[in-house]
Structure formats: C-alpha cells, structure tokens
C-alpha positions in Angstrom: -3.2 -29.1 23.5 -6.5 -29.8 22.3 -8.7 -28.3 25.3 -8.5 -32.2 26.5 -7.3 -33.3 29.8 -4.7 -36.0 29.0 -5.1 -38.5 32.3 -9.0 -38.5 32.0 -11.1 -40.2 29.1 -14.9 -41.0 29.6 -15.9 -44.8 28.8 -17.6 -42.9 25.7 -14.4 -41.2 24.4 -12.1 -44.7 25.1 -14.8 -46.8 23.3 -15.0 -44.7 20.1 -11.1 -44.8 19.9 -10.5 -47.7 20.1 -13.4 -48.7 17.4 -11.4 -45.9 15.1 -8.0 -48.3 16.0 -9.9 -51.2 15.2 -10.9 -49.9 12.0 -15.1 -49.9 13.1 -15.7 -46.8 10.8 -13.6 -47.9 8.1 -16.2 -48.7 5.3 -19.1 -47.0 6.5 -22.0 -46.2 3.6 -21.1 -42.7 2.2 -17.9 -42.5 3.9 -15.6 -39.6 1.7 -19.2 -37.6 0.8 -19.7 -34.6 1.7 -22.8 -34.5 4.3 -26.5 -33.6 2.6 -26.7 -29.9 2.3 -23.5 -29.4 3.8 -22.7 -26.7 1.0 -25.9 -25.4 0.9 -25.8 -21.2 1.2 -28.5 -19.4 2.6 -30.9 -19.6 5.8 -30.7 -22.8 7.1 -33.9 -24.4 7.8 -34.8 -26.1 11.5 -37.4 -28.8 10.1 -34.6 -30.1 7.6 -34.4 -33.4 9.9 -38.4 -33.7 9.4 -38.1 -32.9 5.7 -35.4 -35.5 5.4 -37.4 -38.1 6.7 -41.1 -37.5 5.5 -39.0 -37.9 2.0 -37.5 -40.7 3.0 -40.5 -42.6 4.0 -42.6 -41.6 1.2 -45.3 -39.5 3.2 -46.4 -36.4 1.5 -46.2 -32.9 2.8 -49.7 -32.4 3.1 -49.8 -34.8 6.3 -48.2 -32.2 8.5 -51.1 -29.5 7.7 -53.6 -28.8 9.6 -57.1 -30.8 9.3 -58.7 -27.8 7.6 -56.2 -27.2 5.0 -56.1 -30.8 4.6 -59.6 -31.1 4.0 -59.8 -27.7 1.9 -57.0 -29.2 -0.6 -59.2 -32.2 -0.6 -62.4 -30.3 -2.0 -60.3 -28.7 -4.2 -58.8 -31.9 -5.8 -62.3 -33.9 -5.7 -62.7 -34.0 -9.5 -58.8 -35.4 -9.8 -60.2 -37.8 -6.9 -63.1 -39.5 -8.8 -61.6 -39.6 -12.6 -60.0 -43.1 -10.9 -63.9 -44.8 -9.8 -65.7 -46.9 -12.5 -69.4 -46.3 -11.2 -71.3 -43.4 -10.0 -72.5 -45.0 -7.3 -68.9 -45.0 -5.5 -68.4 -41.4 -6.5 -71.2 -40.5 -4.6 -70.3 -42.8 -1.7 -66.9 -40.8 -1.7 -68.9 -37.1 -1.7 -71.2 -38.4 0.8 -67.6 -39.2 3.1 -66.1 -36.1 2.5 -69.5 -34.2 3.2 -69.6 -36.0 6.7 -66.2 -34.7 7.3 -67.0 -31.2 6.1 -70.0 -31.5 8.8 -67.5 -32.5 11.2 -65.2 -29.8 10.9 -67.8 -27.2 10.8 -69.5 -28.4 14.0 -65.2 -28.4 15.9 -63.5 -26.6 14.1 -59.5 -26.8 14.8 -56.8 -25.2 13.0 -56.8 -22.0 11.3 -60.5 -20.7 9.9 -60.8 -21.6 6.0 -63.5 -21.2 3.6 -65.4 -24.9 3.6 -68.6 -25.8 2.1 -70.1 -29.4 1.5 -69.7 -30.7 -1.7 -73.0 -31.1 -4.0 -72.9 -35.0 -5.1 -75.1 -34.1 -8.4 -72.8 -31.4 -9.7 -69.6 -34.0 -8.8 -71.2 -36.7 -10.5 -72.1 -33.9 -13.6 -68.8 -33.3 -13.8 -67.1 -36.6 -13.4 -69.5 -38.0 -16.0 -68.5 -35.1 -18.9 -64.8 -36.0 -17.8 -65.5 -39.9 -18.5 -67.0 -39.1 -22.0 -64.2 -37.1 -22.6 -61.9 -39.8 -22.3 -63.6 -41.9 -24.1 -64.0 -39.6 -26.8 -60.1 -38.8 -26.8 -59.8 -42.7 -27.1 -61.9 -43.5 -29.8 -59.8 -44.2 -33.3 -60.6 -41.5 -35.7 -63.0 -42.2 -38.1 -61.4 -43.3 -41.6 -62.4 -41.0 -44.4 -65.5 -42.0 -46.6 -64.2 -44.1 -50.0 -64.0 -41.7 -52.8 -64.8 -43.8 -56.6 -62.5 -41.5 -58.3 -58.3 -41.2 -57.1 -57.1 -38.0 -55.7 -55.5 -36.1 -58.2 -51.7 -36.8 -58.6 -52.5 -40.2 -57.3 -51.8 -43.4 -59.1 -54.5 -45.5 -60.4 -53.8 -49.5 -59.7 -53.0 -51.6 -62.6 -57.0 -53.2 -62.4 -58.4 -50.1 -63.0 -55.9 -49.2 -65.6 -56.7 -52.5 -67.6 -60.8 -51.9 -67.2 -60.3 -48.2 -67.7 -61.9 -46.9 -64.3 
C-alpha cells in the first residue's frame, strides 16, 4: 500500500481527485515540460524563487543590495548616467541629487562600510561635455577629399575633357 490509510481522505486529498477525474489539470500551461532547473547539477541555490521572480518582473539585481553598494555602483556609473541629458544644467541638478545622498549616507550610515566620496559637479560636467563632442565628432560625415584638376593615374578621363584636350 501506498503509506495511505484507505477509509480516511482529507477534504484536500478528495477535492484534488476528483478535479484529476474531472480532467481540471488536463491542459494546464507547460504540462509534459520538465520543471525549470529540474536537471540542473550542482549546489542548489535557496534564493532561486527570488531570482525567478525579480527576472520575471523586470527588476534588476542591484535592488536587493544594500543602500551603499547601491549608491557606490551609482558613482561609479555617473558618466554612463549623464551621456542621456541634453543640457548641463540637468547634469548638474543630477550631481547635486546624488551629492545629497552621499551626505546622507555619510551622516547614517547602514550596510556594510564602502569607500564614498561626493561627486565634483565641474569635473562631471568636464567630462560629460568631452563625451558629447565626441559624439558629435564620431557623427560628423567625413570630409570629401579636395578636387584634384588633373585624374589619378589609371583613371579615365571623361569624353569632355577628351574632346577639349584637358
């Protein structure tokens, strides 16, 4: 026998079979699939279910790290940050946020104890203004070569300056 005692069945156990009799389960989404990471060898992890779902959601990793490695990655990443604003004055308004945050942190701390500094807004603005002319400069058409009176050599002359012998 199955470890079951025959003349008992909880309310749970009798209304699951008779949904399997009723065919309930029949076409469930994924049904004959194996079960995500069900093959998987090696240490099995014990956040899988939180993985699972920050992916599904669309909520990136760094959410679930503390506020000063959150706000470390951030100074790291400021110069990725401001290539997207169009005016100086917004990338310093973003510096001058980030500072107040740094301040923040500094005065409670919480979370393990990184290396934070506030963020100068003039070498930011430096830097995101070199970047800007660098894009530009990468988008600019090349400049066509100057007109030469004479063809290159090998090249052949048009039929005009055949007939007026240039």
């Amino acid at each position: 026998m199955n470890g079951v005692d025959p003349r008992f069945e909880s309310p749970v156990d009798r209304t699951i079979r008779e949904a399997v009799e009723r065919g309930d389960f029949d076409d469930l989404p994924g049904k004959g699939k194996p079960l995500p990471g069900a093959g998987r060898i090696g240490p099995v992890d014990e956040n899988w279910w939180i993985r699972g779902y920050l992916e599904r959601e669309g909520v990136p990793g760094d959410a679930m790290l503390p506020p000063s490695i959150q706000l470390r990655k951030e100074l790291d990443r400021i110069d990725e940050t401001v290539t997207r604003f169009v005016d100086e004055r917004r990338v310093r308004e973003h510096v001058e946020e980030v500072n107040s945050r740094v301040v923040d942190y500094m005065r409670h701390p919480m979370g393990p104890r990184v290396p934070i500094r506030r963020l100068d807004a003039d070498e930011v603005v430096a830097r995101w203004h070199a970047a800007r002319e660098r894009r530009r400069a990468a988008a600019r058409p090349a400049a066509p070569p100057p007109a030469t009176a004479e063809p290159a050599p090998g090249a052949r002359r048009g039929w005009w300056a055949r007939l007026f012998g240039r």
